[in-house]
C-alpha positions as CSV (number, residue, x, y, z in Angstrom):
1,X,0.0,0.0,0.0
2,X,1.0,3.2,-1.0
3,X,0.2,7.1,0.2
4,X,1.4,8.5,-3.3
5,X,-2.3,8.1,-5.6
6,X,-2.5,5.0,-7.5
7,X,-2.2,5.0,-11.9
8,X,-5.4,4.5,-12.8
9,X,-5.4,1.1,-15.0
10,X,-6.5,1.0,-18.7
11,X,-9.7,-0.5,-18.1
12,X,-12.5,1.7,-17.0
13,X,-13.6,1.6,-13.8
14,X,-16.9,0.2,-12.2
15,X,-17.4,3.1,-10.1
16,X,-15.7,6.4,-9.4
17,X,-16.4,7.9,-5.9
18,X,-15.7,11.5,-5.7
19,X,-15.7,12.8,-2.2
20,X,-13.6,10.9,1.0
21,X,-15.9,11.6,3.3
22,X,-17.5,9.4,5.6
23,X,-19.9,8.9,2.8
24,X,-18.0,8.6,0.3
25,X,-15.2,6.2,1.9
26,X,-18.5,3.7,2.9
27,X,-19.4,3.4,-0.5
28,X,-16.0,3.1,-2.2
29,X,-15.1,0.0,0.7
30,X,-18.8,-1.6,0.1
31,X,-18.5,-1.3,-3.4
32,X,-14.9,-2.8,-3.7
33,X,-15.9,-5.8,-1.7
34,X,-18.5,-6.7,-3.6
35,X,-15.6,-6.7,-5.9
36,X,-16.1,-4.0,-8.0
37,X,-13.4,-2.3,-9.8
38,X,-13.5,1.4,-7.9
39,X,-11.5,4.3,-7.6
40,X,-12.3,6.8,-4.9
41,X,-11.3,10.7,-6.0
42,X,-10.7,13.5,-3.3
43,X,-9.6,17.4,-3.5
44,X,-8.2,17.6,-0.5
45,X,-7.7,14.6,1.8
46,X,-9.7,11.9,4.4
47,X,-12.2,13.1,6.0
48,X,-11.4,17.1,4.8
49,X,-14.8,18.3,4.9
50,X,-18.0,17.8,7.1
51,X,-17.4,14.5,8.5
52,X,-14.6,15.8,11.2
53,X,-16.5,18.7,11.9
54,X,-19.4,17.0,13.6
55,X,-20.6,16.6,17.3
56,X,-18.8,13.1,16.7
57,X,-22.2,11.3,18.4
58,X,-23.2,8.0,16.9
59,X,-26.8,8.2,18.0
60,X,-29.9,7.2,17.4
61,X,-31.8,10.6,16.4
62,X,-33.8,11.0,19.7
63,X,-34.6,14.7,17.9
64,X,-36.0,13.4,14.4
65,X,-38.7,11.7,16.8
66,X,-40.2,15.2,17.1
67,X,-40.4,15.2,13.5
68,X,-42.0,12.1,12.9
69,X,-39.4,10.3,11.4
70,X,-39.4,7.1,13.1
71,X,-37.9,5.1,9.8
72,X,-34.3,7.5,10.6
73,X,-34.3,6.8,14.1
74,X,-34.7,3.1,13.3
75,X,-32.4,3.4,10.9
76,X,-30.2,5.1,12.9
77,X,-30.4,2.9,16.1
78,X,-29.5,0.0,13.9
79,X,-26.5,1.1,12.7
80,X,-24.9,2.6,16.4
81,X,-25.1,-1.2,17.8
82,X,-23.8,-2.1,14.4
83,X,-20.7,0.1,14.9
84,X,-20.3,-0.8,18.5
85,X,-19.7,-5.0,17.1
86,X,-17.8,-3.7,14.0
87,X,-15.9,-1.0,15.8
88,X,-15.7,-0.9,19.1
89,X,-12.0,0.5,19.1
90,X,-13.9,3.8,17.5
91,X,-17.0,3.9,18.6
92,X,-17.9,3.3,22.2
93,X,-21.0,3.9,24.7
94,X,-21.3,6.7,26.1
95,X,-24.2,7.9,28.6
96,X,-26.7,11.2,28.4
97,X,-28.4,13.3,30.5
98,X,-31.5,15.2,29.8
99,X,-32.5,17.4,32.2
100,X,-36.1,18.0,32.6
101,X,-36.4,22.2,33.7
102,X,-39.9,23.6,34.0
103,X,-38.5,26.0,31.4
104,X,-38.6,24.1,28.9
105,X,-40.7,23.8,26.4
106,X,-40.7,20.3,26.0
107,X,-42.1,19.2,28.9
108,X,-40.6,16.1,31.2
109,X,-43.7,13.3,29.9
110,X,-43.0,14.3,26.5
111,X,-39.4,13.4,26.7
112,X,-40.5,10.4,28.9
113,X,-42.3,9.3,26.1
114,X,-39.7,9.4,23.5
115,X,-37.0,7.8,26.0
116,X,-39.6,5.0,25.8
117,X,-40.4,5.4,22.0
118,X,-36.8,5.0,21.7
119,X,-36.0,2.0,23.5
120,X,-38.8,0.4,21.7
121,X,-37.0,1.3,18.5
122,X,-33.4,0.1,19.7
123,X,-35.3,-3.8,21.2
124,X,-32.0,-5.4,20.0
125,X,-29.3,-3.2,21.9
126,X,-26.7,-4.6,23.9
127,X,-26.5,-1.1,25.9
128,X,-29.1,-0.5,29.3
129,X,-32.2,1.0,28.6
130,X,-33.2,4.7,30.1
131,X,-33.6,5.8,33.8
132,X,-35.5,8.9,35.0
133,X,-33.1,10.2,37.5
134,X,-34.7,12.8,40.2
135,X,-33.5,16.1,40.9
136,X,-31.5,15.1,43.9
137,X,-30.1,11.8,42.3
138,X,-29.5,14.5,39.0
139,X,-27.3,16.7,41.1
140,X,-25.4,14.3,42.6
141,X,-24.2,12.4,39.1
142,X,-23.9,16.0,37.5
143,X,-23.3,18.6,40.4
144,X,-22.6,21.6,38.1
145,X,-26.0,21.7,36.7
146,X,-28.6,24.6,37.2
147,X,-31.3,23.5,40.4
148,X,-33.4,26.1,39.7
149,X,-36.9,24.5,38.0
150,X,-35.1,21.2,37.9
151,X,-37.3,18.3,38.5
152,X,-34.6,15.7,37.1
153,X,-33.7,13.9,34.1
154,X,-33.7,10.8,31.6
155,X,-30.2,9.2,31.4
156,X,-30.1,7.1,28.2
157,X,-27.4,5.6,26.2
158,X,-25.8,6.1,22.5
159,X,-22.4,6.1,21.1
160,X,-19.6,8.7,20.4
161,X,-16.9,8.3,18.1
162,X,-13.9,10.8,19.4
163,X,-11.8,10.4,16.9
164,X,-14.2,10.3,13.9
165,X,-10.5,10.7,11.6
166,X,-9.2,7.6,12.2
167,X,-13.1,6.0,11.8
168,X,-12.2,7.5,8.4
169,X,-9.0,6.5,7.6
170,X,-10.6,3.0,8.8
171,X,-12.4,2.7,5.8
172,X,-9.9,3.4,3.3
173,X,-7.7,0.6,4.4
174,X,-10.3,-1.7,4.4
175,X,-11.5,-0.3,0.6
176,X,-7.4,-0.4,-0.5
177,X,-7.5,-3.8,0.4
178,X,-10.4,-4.9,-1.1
179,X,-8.8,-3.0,-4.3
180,X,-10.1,0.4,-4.8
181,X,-7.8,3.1,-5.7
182,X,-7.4,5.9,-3.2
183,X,-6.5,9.2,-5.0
184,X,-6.3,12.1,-2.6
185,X,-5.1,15.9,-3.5
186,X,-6.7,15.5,-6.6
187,X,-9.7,17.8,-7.7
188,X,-12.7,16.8,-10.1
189,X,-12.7,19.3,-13.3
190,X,-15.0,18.2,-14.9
191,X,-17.6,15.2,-15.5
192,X,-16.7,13.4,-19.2
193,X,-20.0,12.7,-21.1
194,X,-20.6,10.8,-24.2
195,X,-23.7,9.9,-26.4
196,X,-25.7,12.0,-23.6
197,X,-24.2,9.5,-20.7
198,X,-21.8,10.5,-17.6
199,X,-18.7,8.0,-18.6
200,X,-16.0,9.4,-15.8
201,X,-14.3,12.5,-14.5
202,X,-11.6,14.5,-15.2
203,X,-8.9,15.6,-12.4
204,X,-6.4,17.5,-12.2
205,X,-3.2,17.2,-8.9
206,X,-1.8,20.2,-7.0
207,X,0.7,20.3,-9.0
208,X,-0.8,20.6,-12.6
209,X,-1.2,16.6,-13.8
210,X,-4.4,16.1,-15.3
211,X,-6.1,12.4,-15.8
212,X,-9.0,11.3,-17.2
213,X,-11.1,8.2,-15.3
214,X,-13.7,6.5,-16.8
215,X,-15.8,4.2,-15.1
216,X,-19.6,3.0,-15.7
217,X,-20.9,4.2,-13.3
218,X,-20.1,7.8,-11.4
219,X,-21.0,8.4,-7.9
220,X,-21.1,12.0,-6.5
221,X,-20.1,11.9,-2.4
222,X,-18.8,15.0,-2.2
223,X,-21.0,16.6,0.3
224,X,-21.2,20.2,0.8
225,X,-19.6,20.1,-2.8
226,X,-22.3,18.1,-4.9
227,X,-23.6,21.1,-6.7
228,X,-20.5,22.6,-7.5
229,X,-19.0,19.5,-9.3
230,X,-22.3,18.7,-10.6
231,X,-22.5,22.1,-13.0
232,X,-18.5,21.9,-12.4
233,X,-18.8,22.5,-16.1
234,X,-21.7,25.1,-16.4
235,X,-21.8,28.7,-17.7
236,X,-24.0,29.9,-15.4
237,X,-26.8,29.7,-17.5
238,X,-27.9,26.3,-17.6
239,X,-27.2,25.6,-14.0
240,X,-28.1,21.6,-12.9
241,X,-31.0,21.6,-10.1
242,X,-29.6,23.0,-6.8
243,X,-29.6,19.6,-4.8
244,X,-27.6,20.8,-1.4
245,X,-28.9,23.7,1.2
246,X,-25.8,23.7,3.5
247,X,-26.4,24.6,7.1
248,X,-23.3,25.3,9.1
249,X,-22.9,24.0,12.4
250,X,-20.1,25.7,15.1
251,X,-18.5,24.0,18.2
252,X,-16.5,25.5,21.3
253,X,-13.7,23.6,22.4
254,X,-12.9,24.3,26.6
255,X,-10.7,22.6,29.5
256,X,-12.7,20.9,32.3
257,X,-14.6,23.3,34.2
258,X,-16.1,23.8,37.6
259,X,-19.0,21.1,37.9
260,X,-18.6,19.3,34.4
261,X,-20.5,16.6,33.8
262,X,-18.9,12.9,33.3
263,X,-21.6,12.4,31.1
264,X,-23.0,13.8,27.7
265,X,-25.2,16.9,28.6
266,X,-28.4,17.1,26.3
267,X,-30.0,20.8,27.0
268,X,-32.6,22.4,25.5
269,X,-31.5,25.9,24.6
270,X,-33.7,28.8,26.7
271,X,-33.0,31.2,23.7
272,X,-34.5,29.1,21.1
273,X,-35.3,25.7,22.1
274,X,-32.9,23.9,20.0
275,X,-30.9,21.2,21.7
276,X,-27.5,22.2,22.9
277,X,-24.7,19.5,23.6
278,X,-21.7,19.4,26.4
279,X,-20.0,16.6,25.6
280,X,-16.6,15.0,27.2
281,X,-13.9,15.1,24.4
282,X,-10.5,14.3,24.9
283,X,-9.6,14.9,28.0
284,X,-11.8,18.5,27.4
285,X,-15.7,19.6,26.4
286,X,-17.2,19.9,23.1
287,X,-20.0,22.5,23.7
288,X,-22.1,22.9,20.5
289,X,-23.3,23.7,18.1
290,X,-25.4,25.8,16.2
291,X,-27.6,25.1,13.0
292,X,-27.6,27.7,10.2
293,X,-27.9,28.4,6.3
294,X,-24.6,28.4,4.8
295,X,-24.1,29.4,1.3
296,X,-20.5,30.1,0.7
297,X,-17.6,27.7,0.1
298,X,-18.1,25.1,2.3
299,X,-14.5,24.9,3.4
300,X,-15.0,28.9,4.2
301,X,-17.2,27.9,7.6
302,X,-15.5,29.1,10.9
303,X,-17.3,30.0,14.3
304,X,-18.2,33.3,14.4
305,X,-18.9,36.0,17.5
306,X,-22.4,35.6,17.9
307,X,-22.8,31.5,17.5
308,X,-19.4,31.8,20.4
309,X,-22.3,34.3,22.1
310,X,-24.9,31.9,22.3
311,X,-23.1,28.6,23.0
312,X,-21.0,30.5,26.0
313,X,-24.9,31.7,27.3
314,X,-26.2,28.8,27.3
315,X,-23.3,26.5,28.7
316,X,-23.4,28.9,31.4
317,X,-27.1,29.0,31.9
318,X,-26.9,25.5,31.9
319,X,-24.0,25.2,34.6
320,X,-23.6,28.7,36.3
321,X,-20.4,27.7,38.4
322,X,-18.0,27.5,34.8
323,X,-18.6,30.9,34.4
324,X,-17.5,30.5,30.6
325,X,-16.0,33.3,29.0
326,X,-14.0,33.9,25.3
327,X,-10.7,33.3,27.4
328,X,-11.7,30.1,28.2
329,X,-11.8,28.5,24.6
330,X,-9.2,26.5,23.0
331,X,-10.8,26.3,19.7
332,X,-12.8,26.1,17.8
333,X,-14.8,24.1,14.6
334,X,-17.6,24.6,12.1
335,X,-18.5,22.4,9.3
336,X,-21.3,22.8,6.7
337,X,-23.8,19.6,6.5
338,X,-24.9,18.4,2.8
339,X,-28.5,19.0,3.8
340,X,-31.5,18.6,1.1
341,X,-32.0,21.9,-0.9
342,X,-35.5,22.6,0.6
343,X,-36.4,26.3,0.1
344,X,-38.5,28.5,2.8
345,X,-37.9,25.5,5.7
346,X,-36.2,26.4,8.9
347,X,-32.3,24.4,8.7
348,X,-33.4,22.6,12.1
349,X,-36.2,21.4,10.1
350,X,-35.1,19.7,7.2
351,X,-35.1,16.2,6.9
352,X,-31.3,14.0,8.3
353,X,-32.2,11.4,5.7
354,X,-30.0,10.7,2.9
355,X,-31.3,10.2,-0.8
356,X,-29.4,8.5,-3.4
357,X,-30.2,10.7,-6.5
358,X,-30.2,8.7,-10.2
359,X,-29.4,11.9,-12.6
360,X,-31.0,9.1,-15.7
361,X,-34.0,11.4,-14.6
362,X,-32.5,14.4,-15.3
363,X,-31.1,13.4,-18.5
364,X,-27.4,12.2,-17.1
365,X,-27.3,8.3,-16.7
366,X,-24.4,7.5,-15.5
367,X,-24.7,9.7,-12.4
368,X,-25.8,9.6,-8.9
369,X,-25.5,11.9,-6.0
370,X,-25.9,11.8,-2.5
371,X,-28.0,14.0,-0.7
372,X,-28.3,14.1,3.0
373,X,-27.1,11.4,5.5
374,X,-25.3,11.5,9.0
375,X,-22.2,9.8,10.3
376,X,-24.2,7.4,12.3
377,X,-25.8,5.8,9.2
378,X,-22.7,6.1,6.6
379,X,-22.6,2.4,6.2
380,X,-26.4,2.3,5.7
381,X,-26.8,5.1,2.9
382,X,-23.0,3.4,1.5
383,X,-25.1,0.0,0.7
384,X,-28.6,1.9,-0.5
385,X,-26.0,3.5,-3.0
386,X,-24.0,0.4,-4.3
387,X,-27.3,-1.6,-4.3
388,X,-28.5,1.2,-7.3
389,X,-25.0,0.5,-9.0
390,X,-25.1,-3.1,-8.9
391,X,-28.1,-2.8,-10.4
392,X,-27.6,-0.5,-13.3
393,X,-24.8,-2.8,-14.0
394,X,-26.5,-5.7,-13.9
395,X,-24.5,-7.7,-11.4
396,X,-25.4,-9.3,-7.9
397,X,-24.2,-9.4,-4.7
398,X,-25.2,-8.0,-1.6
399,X,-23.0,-6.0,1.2
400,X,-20.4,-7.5,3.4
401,X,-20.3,-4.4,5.5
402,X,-23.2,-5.5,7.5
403,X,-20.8,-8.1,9.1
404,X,-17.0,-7.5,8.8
405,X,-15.2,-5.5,11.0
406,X,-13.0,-2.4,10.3
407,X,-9.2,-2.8,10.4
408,X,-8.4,-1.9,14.1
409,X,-10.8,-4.6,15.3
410,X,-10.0,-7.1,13.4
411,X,-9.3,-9.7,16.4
412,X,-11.5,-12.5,18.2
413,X,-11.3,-10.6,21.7
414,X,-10.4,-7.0,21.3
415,X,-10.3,-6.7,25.7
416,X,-7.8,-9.5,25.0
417,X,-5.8,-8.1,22.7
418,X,-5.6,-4.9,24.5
419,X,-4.9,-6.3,28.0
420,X,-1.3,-8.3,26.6
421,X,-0.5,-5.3,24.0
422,X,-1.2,-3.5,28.0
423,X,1.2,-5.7,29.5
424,X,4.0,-6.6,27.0
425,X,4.5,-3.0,24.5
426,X,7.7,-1.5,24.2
427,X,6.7,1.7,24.7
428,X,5.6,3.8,27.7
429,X,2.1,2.8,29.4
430,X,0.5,6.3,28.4
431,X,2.2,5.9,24.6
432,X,1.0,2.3,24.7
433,X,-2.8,3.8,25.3
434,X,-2.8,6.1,23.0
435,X,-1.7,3.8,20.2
436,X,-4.7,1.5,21.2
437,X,-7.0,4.1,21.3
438,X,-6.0,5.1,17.7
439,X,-5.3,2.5,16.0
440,X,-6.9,-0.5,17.7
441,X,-5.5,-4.2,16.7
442,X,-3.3,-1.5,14.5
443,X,-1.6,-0.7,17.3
444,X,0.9,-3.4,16.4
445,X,1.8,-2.2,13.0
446,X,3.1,1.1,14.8
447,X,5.4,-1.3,17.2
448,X,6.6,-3.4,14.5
449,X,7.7,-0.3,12.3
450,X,9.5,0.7,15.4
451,X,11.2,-2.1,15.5
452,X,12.5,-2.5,12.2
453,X,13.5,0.9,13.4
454,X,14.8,1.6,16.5
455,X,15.2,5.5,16.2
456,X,11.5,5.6,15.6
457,X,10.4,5.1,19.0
458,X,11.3,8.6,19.6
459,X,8.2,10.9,21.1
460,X,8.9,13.6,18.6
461,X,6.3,16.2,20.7
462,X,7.7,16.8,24.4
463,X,4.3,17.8,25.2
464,X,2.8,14.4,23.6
465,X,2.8,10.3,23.6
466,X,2.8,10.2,20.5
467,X,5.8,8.4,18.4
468,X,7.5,9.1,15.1
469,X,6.8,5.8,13.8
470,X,3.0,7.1,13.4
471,X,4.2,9.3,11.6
472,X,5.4,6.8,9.1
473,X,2.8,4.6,9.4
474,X,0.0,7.1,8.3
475,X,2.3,8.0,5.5
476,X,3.2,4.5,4.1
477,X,0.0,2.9,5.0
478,X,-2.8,5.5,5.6
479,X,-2.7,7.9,2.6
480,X,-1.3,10.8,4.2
481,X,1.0,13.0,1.5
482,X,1.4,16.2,3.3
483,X,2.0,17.5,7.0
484,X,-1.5,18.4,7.7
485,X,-2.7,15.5,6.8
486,X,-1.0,13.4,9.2
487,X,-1.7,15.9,12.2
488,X,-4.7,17.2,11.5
489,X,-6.2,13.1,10.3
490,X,-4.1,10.6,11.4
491,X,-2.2,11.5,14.8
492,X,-4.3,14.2,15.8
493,X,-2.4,16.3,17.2
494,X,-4.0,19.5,15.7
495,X,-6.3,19.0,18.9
496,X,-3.9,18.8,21.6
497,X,-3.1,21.8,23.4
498,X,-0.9,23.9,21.6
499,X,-1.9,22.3,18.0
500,X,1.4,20.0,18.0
501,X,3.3,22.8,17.3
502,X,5.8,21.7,19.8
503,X,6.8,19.1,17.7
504,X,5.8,20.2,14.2
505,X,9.7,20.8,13.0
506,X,10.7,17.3,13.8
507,X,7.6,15.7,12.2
508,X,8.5,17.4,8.9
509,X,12.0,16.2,9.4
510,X,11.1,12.8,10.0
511,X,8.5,13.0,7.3
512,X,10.6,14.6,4.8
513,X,13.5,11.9,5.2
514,X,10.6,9.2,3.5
515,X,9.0,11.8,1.4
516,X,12.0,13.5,0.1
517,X,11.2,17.3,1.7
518,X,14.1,19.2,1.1
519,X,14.0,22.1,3.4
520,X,11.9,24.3,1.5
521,X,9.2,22.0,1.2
522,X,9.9,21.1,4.9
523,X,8.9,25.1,5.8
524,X,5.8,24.6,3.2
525,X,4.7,21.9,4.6
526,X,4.9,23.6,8.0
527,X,3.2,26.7,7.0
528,X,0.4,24.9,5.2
529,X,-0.5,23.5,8.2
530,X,-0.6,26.8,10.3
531,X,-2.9,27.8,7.4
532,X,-5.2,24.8,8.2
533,X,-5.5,25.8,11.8
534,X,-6.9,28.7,10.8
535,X,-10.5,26.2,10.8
536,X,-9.9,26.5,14.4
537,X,-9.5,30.1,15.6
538,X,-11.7,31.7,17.9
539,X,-12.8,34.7,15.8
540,X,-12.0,38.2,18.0
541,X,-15.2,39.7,19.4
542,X,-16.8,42.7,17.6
543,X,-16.2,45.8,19.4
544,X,-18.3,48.9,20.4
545,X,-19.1,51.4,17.5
């Protein structure tokens, strides 16, 4: 396996998958086990776009039961237990709180009811079913939280994926090695049409190579993106139907806090009734996030003062002992969901579900595009989508996905494995966590690369466990080609205090010994990567007229 992207072969492809995205990453690894010849296309890199800039839940929807759509939450509930068998390195239980305040509009037997309605709809969960807590059992599991018109809480289960990256980078493996083609840094110019029919895709690399791929069948994952590489082509005057209305979505990012809960914090907002989230994230709290039309370049989004405004006011409404301010956030993160196009609805409104669109009706065969969809139920919308290829190509065979765990969990007892990986790594205890937490089963892989070489054992970051041979790993193994891949999608350190910057000059060193970074491209790489963290700055606060 190889980071560099692939030649494409002579032959057309099956499919092409443009967009590595959740999404699009669960299509290309369903489609290439069913053994279909695919190649997966990205501008940028794994998991770029939307898919790390979510709350990083894998839950069942308990909202969409408001709006009547049971068939989601279903859906939805499904797939989380699904994730917690086939991942469980990833994905792991995690318990919520909703607190019942006389406040609220939503009032506590409504929420009874759809912690019931829930349960019913998750019958085949390993994880306990909900409690109603009262206020004095409420306080004692979350002492921070607001007494005044509390009258206590459901506690309920779902799933949270911290490192929704790697979940990512997961399912690229496991497509490379069922034989899809992984081409990252490399942008679609242009959809290639003959006799009236989509027939492939034309690219073009950073640094000027253009390709042409042809496949039978073209699949459009790209998200936030789907319009724009739909009328890629267009004038402007024959625009393709607008299929995406993007509504951005911001997160805070703080250090624990006087009274912080242990568990996830589900709060209905006093200012407008939405439902806020405090959530435990490594090692810190995810406080978010907001839900608004976005209509620029998707890759554009970034927090702004008055979504910081109202996720500060309600954290501290919520638990008036953290006293929040703007000092007290790291970072921060916004990310634009490939919502349906639905003019005149409110974005809190509009439907989660994803839609496979077949462009045959809108005189493109050839084409699909998908609409819609959540991280929760990638792996569900991934087999609705090769299901529709299989068929316009005539051939059977139905989804392994279902069954077959990702790369880091390949193992019979993953407890096992982790207990004598515990007791008998050559690494530190803490570095020896980390690397499980990661990489899973994987963690191996990192061990025997630092093996085969000694010097890359080294922690390369004084302020982190990390180890230079992840750096190598997620370079030979895991598709990273630049410096911001690997920190910001592979090792994750772009979320540690102080970004990895610590470190940063020896990862490019170590990095550019196997890439060939001279030290020009060293300082590039370097000063790309202060450019990404730009996705994370807390925007200064507007000042007095």
């Amino acid at each position: 396996m190889t980071a560099a992207p692939a030649q494409a072969p002579p032959a057309p492809f099956d499919v092409i998958v443009i967009g590595a995205g959740i999404n699009g990453l669960g299509i290309a690894r369903d489609a290439a086990e069913r053994g279909l010849h695919v190649a997966l296309v990205e501008q940028e890199d794994l998991c770029f776009g939307v898919s790390a800039w979510s709350g990083r839940l894998v839950h069942g929807g308990l909202r969409y039961l408001e709006h009547g759509d049971v068939p989601l939450v279903r859906e939805s509930l499904k797939e989380r237990e699904r994730l917690f068998r086939l991942a469980p390195h990833l994905v792991k239980p995690v318990r919520l709180i909703m607190p019942f305040y006389s406040r609220n509009k939503r009032p506590s037997w409504l929420i009874r009811l759809g912690m019931l309605a829930y349960d019913v709809l998750s019958f085949d969960k390993s994880v306990a079913w909900h409690r109603i807590l009262s206020a004095s059992a409420v306080r004692e599991r979350f002492t921070g939280m607001s007494a005044a018109g509390l009258s206590g809480a459901a506690l309920f289960t779902d799933g949270q994926v911290e490192y929704a990256e790697r979940l990512c980078v997961e399912l690229a493996i496991a497509a490379a090695g069922a034989g899809a083609v992984i081409r990252t840094h490399e942008c679609v110019t242009g959809l290639v049409s003959e006799h009236g029919r989509v027939v492939g895709v034309r690219t073009q690399t950073r640094d000027g190579r253009e390709a042409e791929l042809r496949a039978s069948v073209v699949i459009n994952a790209a998200g936030p993106w789907v319009d724009r590489v739909n009328d890629v082509e267009g004038d402007g005057t024959e625009a393709a139907p607008r299929l995406i209305g993007g509504s951005k979505g911001s997160h805070i990012i703080v250090d624990a806090f006087p009274g912080a809960p242990t568990d996830v914090v589900y709060y209905e907002s006093q200012t407008d009734q939405r439902l806020v989230l405090v959530i435990p994230w490594m090692g810190r709290y995810l406080i978010g996030c907001t839900d608004r039309l976005f209509d620029q370049e998707p890759d554009a989004a970034r927090a702004e003062v008055d979504e910081i405004d109202y996720l500060l006011t309600e954290a501290n409404t919520l638990m008036p002992e953290a006293k929040l301010t703007r000092d007290d956030i790291l970072f921060t993160y916004s990310g634009v969901r490939p919502l349906p196009y639905v003019p005149g609805v409110p974005e809190w409104k509009i439907p989660r579900s994803h839609i496979v669109v077949d462009h045959a009706k809108r005189g493109q065969p050839g084409l699909l595009s998908i609409v819609g969809g959540k991280l929760t139920t990638y792996r569900q919308l991934a087999e609705d989508a090769v299901d529709d290829v299989m068929k316009l190509l005539g051939r059977r065979g139905g989804t392994v996905s279902k069954e077959v765990p990702l790369p880091g969990a390949r193992v019979a007892d993953l407890g096992a494995f982790r207990a004598a990986f515990l007791r008998d790594a050559s690494v530190d205890a803490d570095t020896a966590e980390r690397l499980l937490d990661l990489y899973g089963v994987r963690a191996e892989r990192v061990l025997e690369i630092a093996r085969r070489e000694p010097a890359l054992a080294e922690r390369f970051d004084p302020e982190s466990p990390a180890i230079a041979a992840e750096l190598v790993l997620a370079v030979e193994e895991e598709f990273a080609t630049t410096l911001a891949d690997v920190f910001a999608r592979r090792i994750l350190l772009a979320f540690e205090p102080g970004h990895g910057r610590g470190g940063v000059e020896r990862a490019a060193e170590i990095l550019g010994e196997r890439l060939g970074w001279d030290a020009a491209e060293r300082s590039a790489q370097i000063a790309d990567y202060e450019r990404w963290l730009d996705h994370l700055r807390v925007p200064a606060a507007a000042t007095a007229p």
